[in-house]
GUSE-6710 format. One record per residue: residue in three letters; x, y, z of N, C-alpha, C in turn. Coordinates in steps of 0.1 Angstrom, whole numbers, plus 5000, padded with zeros to 4 digits. Layout:
! residues N
ALAXYZXYZXYZ/...
***
This chain:
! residues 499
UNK218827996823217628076823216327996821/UNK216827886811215427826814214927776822/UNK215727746834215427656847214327776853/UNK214527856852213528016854212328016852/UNK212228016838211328016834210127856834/UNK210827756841210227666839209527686856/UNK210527756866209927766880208727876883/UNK208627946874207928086873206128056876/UNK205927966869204327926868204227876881/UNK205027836894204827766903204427896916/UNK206027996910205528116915204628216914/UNK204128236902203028266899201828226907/UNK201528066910200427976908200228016926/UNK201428016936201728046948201128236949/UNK201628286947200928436944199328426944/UNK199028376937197928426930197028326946/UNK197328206948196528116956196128246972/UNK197528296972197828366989197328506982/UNK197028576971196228706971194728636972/UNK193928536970193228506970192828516988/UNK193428416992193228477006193528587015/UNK193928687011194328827010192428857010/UNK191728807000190528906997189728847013/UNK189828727013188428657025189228717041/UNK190528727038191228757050191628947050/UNK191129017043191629127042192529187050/UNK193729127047195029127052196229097042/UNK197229227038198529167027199229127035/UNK199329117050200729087057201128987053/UNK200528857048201028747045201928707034/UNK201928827024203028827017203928827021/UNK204328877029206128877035206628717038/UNK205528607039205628477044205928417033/UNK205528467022205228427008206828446999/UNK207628577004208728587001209828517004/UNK210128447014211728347013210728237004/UNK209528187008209328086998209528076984/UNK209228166979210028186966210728146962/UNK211928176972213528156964213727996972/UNK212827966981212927796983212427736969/UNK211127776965210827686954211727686940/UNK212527856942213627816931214427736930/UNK214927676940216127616947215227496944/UNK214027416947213727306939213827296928/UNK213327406923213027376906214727346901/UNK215727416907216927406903217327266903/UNK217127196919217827046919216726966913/UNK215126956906214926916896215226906884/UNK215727016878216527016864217526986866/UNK219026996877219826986879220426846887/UNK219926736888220126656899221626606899/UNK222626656891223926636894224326776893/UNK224926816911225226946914227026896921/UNK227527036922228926996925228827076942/UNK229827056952229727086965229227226964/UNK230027306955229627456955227827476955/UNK227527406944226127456941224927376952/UNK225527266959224427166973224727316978/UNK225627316983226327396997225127546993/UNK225227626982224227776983223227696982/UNK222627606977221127576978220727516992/UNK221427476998221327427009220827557023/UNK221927627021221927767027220527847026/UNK220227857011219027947005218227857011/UNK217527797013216927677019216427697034/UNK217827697039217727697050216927847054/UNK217427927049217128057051216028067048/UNK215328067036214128087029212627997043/UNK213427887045212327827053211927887070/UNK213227897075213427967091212628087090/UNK213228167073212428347080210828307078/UNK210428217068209028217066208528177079/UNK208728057089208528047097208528127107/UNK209728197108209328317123208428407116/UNK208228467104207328587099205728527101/UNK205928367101204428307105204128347114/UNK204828297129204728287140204628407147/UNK205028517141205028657143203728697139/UNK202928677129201828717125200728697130/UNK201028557136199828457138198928567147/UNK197828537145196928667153196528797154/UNK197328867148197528987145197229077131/UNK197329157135196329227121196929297113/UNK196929347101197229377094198929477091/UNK200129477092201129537092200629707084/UNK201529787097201129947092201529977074/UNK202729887073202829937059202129907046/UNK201229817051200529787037199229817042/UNK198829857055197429947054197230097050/UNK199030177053199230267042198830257030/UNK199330187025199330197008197830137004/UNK197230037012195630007010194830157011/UNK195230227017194630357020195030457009/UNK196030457007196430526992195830506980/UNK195830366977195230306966193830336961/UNK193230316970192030336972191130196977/UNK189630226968188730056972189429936960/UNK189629986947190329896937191329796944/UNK192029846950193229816955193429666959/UNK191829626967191929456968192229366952/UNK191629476945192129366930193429426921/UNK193929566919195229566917196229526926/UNK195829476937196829416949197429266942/UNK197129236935197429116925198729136920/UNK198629246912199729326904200529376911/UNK200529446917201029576925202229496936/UNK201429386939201929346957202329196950/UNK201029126947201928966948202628926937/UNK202028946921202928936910204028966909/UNK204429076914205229216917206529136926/UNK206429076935207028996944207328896936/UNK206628806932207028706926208228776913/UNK207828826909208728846896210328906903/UNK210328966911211229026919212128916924/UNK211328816933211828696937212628616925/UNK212028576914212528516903213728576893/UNK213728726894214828806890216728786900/UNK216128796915217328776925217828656925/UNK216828556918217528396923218228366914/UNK218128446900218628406889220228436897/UNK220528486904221828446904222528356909/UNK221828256914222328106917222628036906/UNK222028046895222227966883223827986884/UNK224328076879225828066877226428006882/UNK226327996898227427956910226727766908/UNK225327736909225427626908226127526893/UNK226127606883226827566871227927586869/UNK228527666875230327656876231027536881/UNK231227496866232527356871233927356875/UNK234027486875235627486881236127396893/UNK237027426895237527356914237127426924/UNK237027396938236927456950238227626949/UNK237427726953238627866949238627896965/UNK239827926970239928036983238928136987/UNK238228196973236928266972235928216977/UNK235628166975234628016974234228016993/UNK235227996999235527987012235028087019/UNK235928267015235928367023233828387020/UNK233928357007231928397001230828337011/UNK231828187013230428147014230528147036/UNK231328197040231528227053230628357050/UNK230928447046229828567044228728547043/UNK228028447035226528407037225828347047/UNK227028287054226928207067226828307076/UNK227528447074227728557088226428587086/UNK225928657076224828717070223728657077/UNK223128517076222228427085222628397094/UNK223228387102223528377116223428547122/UNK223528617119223628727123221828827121/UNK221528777111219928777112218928717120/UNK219428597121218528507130218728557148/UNK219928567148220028597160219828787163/UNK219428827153218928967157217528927157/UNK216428827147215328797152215028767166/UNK216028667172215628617182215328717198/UNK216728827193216528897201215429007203/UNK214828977191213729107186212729017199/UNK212328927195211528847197211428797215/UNK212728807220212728797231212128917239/UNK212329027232212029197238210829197235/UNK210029127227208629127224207729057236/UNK208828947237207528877248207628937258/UNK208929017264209129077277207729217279/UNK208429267267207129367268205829337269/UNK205429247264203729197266203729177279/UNK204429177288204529127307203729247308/UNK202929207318202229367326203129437333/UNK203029557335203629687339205229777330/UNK204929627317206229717309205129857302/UNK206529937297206430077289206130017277/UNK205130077271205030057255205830127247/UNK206030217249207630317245208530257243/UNK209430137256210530137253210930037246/UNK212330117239212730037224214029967227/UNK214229857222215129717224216429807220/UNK217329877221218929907226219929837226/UNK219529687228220729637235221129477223/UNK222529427225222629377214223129377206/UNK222529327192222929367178222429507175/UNK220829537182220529647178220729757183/UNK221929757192222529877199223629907185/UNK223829807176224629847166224129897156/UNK223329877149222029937140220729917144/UNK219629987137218429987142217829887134/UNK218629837124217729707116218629587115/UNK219129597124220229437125220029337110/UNK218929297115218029147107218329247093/UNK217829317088218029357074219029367072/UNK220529417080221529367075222229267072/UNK221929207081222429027083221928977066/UNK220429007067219828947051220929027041/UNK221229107039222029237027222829147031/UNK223529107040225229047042225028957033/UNK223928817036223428687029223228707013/UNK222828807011222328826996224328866991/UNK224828996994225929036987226928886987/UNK226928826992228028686995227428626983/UNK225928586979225728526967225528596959/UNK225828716954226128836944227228846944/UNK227928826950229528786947230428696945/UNK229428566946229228416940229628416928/UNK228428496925227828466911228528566902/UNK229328686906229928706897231528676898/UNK232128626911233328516902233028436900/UNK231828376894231728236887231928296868/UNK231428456870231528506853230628576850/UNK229128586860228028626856227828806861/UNK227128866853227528996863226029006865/UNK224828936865223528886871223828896889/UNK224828886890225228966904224629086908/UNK225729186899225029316907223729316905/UNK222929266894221229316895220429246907/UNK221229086911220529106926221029176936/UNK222229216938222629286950221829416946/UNK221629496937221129606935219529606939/UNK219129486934217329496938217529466955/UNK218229406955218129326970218329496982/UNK219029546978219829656986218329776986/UNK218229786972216429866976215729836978/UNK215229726978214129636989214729697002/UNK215529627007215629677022215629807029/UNK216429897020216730047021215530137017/UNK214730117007214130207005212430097001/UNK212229976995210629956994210129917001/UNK210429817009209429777019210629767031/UNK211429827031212629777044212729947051/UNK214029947057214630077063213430187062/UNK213230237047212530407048211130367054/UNK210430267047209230207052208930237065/UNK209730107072209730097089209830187094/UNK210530307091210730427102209830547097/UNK209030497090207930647085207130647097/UNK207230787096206530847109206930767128/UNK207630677122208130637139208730717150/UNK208730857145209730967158208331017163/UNK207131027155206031087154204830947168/UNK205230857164204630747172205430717185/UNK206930717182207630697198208330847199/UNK208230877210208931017211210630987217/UNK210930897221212030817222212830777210/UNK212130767196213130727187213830797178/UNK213330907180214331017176215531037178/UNK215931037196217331017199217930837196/UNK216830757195217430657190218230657173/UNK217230737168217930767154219730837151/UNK219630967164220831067169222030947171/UNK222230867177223030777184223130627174/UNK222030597171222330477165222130477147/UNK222930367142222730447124221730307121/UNK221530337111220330307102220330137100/UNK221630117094221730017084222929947088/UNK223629947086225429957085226029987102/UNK226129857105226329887122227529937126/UNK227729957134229130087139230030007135/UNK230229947138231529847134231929857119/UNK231029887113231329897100232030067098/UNK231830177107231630297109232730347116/UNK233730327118235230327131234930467133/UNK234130617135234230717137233030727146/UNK232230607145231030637155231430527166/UNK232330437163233130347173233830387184/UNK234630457179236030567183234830647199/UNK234030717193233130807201232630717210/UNK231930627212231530507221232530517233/UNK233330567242234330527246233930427266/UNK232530417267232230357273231730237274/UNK232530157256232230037253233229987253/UNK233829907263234929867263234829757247/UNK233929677250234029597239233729617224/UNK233429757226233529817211234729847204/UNK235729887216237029957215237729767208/UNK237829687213238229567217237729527196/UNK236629527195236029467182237029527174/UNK236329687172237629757168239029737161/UNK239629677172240929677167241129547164/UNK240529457168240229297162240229347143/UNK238929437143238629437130240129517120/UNK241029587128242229677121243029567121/UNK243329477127243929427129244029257116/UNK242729257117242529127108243229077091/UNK243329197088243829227072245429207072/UNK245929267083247729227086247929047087/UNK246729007096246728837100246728777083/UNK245428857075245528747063246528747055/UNK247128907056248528907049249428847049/UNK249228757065250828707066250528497061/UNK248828507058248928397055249128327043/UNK250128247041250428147028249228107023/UNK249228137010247628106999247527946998/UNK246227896999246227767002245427756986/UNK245427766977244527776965245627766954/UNK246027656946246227586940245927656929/UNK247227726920247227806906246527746895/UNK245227766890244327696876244827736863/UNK244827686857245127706843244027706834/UNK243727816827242627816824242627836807/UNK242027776795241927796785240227796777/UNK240527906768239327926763238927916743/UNK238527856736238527866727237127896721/UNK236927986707235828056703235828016689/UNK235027926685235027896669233827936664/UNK234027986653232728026645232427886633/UNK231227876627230827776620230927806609/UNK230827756600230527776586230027586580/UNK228827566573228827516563229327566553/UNK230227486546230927556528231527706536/UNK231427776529231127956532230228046537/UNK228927946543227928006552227928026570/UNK228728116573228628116590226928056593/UNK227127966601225827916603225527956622/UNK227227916632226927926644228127936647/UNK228127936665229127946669229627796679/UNK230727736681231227676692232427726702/UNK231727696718232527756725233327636734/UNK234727646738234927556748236227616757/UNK235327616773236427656782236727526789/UNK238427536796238827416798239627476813/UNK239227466824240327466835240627356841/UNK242127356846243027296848243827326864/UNK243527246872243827296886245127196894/UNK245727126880246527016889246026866890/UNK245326826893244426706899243226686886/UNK242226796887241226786877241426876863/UNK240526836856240326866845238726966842/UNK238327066840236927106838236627156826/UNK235427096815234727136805234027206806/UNK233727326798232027416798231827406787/UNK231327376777231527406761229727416757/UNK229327496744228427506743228527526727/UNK227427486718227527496709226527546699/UNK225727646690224527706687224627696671/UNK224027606661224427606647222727636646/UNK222527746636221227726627222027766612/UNK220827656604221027676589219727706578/UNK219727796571218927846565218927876555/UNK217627816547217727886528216627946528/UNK216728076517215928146521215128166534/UNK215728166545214928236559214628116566/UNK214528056557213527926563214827826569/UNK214227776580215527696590215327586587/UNK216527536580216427416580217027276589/UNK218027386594218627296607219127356616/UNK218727306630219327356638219627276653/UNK220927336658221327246667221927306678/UNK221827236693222327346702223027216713/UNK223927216716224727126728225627236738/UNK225027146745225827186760226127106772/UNK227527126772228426976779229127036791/UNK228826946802230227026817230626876816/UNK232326856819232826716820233726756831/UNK234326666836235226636844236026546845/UNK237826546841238726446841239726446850/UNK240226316853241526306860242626376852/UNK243826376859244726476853245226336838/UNK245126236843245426116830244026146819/UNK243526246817242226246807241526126809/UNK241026086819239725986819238726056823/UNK237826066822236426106825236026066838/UNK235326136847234726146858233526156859/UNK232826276853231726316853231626406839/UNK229926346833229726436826228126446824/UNK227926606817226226596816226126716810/UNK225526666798225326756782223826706781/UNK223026856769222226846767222126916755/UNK220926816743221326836731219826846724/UNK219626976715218326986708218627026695/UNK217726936691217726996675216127006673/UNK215627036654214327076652213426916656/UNK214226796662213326656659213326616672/UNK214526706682214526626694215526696704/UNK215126636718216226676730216626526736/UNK217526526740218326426745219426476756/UNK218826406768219626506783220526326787/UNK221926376789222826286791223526266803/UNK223626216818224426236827225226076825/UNK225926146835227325956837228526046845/UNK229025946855229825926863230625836864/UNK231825796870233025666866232425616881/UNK232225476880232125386892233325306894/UNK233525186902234225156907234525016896/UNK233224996886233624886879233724916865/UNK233525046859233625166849233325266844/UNK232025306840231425436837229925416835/UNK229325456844227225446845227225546842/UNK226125546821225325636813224125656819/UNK223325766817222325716818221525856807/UNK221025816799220325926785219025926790/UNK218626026789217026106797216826116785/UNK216225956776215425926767214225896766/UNK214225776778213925706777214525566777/UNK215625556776216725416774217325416789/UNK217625306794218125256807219225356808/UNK219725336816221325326822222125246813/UNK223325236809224325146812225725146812/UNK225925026816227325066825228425016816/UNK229825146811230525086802231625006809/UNK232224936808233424876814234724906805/UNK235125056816236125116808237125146816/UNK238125126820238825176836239125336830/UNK239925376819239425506814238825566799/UNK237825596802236825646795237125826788/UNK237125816775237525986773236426016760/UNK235726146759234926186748235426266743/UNK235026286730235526366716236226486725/UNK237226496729238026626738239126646726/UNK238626706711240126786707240326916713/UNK240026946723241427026728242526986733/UNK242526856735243826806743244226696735/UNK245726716729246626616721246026476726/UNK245726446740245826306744244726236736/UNK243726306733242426256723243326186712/UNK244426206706244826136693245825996695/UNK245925936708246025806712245025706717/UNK243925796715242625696720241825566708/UNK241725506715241025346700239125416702/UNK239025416712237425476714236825586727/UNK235725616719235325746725234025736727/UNK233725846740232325846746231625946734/UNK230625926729229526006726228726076734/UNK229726226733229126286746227526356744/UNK226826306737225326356731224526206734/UNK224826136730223626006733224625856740/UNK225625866744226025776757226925656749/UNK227125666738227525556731228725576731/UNK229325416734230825346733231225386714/UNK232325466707232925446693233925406696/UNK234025316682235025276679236125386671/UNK237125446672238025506661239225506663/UNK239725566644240825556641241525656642/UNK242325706648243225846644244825826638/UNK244425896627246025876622246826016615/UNK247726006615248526156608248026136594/UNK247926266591247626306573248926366571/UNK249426296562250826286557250826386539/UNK250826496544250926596533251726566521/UNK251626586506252626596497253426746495/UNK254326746496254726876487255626926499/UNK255127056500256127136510255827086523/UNK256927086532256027056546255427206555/UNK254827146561253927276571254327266587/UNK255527296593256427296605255027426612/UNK254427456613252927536617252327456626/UNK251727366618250727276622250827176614/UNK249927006624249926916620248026916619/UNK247926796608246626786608246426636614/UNK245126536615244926436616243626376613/UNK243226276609241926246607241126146615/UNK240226136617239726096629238226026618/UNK237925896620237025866615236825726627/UNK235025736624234325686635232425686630/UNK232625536630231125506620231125616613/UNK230025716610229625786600230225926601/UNK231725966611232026036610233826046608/UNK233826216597234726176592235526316596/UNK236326326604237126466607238326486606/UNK238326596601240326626599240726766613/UNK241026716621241626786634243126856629/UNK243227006628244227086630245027096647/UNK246327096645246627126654248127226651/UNK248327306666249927396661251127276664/UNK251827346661253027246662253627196681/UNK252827266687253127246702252027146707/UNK250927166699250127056705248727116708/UNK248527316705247127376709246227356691/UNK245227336696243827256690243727406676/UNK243427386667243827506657242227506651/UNK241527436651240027396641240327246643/UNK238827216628238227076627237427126613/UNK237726976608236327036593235526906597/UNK234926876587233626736589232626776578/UNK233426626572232426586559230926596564/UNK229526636557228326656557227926586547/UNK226326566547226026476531226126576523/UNK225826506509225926616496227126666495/UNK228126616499229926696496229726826505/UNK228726886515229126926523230126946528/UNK231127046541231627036548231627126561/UNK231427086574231527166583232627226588/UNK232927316590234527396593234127476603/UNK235527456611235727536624236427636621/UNK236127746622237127876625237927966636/UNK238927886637239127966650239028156653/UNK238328186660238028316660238928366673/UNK238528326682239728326693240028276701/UNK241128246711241528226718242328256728/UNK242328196742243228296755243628156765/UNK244228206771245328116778245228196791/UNK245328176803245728226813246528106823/UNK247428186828248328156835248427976832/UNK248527956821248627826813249527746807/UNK250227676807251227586798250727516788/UNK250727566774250427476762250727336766/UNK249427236767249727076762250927036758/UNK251726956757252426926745252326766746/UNK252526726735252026586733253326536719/UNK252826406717254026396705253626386694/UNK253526496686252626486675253726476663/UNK255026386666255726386658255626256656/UNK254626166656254626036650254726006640/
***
């Protein structure tokens, strides 16, 4: 969200420049030019904060891109010359004379903030580190149908436009043929198709910031400035599009409709789509799943200094065979009397070979004195840090490289470890803590010390991660609490923790 808030001033700054020329040009049409750019400039602001993106998240930004820039351009090209669009000389008329200066609010802010609410659902899908899903595929072909199926209902709009300007055409007659023999707003479907594919992105990535864009996205077109809009009073202006209304539906083209299909019976190739379309669901059924069973684990610790819950630490781990994926996030404030005295927030995505070596990683870490943004990658001669400090790059010479990962037993055969917060090569020791008295067939513990840190790592007797404490100054101690945990379709670790 804060990549949002950090794009917002740009959209804003864009708003406000194009209502300005709205007043010398008294004309809002140009808003509508102003809207794919929007979600283009989000899509910068994203690969600025974000400059290590995984295929999923190039691949929607790339798309959004593509999209955002094509429609602004045909909506240019459309405009160029022409005067003011009926539906916003309605509402100029409604308004009243004010209206050139609540048109700020009303029309361009209004847009912007709308724009900034629907994009938020890329965040998720660009930050999902999972693996490539079978979903992933069917989604992002849907985004793909969605723009290709828009553009090419533009083009046809656009072809019928210039035919008509010919001398001796009907100004009456309405384009029929096509996509828009299937609905009366093709192009706004196609866009609805583009939007629900990344509303459905974004919530199998986890997020349900989905439905609020498919939901805004769906009344824009249907009811604020799309479908109800366009057809006000148009039976009243063409006497022809009334029966175009009778025969042809709105939104949702016959194909989607098998009872207005069925009726068509002088479309050979409607009949033909048809049963292509009944037919397609039997094809996928008989196909073998190409998507590779993940194993997914999740653990939920709460914090405590001494006996004071101070925060929470989260860490999901999927497992697909081949790779390894981290999300983990961590939120500690500490307080005497009200007053904060410390506070800390990290957030890490990693990526390992199925041998726990590290691939990719990039965490970012704030506390009340500072931020420190961390990327790195494994090269061909070991592992290139690079800390958004200020400090170079540099390159560890590690053939496998692994950071503080106690969720996985394999972390307690390692001599050193990445500092996954400021880039640094440790040195450490891990050894079993050898209890007196009764034994504990439950769990084993271990200690882990490393320059100024000193931890005792719980684990169950199979090898799943149980807590952690950590000595603090002042006889402190930080304690993990396991609060919960889940497994899906998973095989506990097991490692030999009988050394």
């Amino acid at each position: 969200m804060t990549i949002l808030l950090q794009t917002a001033p740009w959209l804003i700054f864009a708003a406000a420049l194009l209502w300005l020329h709205s007043l010398r040009s008294n004309n809002l049409g140009h808003v509508d030019i102003l809207w794919p750019l929007h979600h283009v400039m989000v899509c910068f602001g994203v690969c600025v904060a974000l400059p290590q993106l995984e295929w999923r998240g190039i691949l929607l930004l790339l798309l959004v891109a593509v999209w955002g820039i094509r429609l602004a351009t045909y909506l240019a090209v459309r405009a160029a010359g022409r005067s003011e669009d009926r539906r916003y000389t309605e509402i100029r008329a409604n308004q009243g004379p004010l209206f050139k200066f609540t048109s700020l609010f009303i029309i361009y802010l209004l847009q912007a903030l709308l724009a900034l609410v629907i994009s938020a659902a890329f965040l998720p899908i660009v930050e999902y580190a999972g693996p490539w899903r079978l979903i992933d595929s069917a989604l992002f072909a849907l985004i793909l149908f969605g723009l290709l199926y828009e553009v090419i209902a533009d083009l046809q709009l656009s072809a019928f436009l210039k035919q008509q300007s010919a001398p001796g055409q009907r100004e009456t007659q309405l384009l029929r043929t096509g996509l828009w023999s299937l609905s009366r707003h093709p192009n706004y479907f196609g866009e609805w198709c583009f939007w629900f594919g990344i509303s459905l992105l974004a919530l199998s990535a986890g997020s349900w910031f989905g439905l609020v864009t498919i939901g805004l996205v769906s009344w824009l077109l249907l009811r604020f400035t799309g479908v109800e809009r366009m057809e006000s009073g148009a039976p009243a202006r063409r006497p022809d599009y009334q029966n175009y209304q009778q025969q042809t539906p709105a939104f949702f083209p016959v194909f989607l409709q098998p009872q207005r299909l069925l009726q068509r019976r002088k479309n050979p190739a409607a009949k033909t789509l048809l049963m292509l379309l009944c037919c397609a669901p039997l094809l996928l059924l008989n196909q073998p799943s190409l998507a590779i069973p993940a194993s997914t684990e999740h653990w939920y610790f709460k914090a405590f200094i001494d006996n004071r819950e101070v925060g929470y630490h989260s860490f999901d781990v999927t497992r697909d065979g081949q790779s390894i994926y981290l999300s983990s996030r961590a939120d500690f404030e500490y307080r005497l009397l009200r007053v904060p005295l410390f506070s800390y927030t990290h957030e890490v995505k990693e990526r390992y070979d199925e041998n726990l070596c590290l691939e990719y990683i990039e965490s970012s870490t704030e506390t009340r004195r500072e931020k420190i943004a961390l990327n790195g990658q494994r090269t061909q001669g070991g592992f290139a840090v690079n800390t958004i400090k200020g400090e170079a790059s540099q390159d560890l010479n590690v053939p496998c490289l692994t950071t503080f990962a106690y969720w996985s037993p394999k972390l307690l055969t390692q001599t050193q470890l990445l500092n996954g917060q400021d880039g640094r090569l440790m040195p450490v020791t891990i050894e079993p803590i050898i209890t007196d008295g009764t034994a504990d067939n439950t769990r084993k513990s271990y200690r882990l010390q490393a320059e100024s840190l000193d931890l005792t790592l719980h684990y169950s007797a199979n090898g799943q991660w149980l807590g952690l404490e950590s000595s603090l100054p002042a006889g402190r101690r930080l304690i993990y609490k396991l609060e919960n945990y889940r497994a899906a379709a998973a095989l506990t670790e097991q490692s030999s923790l009988n050394q």
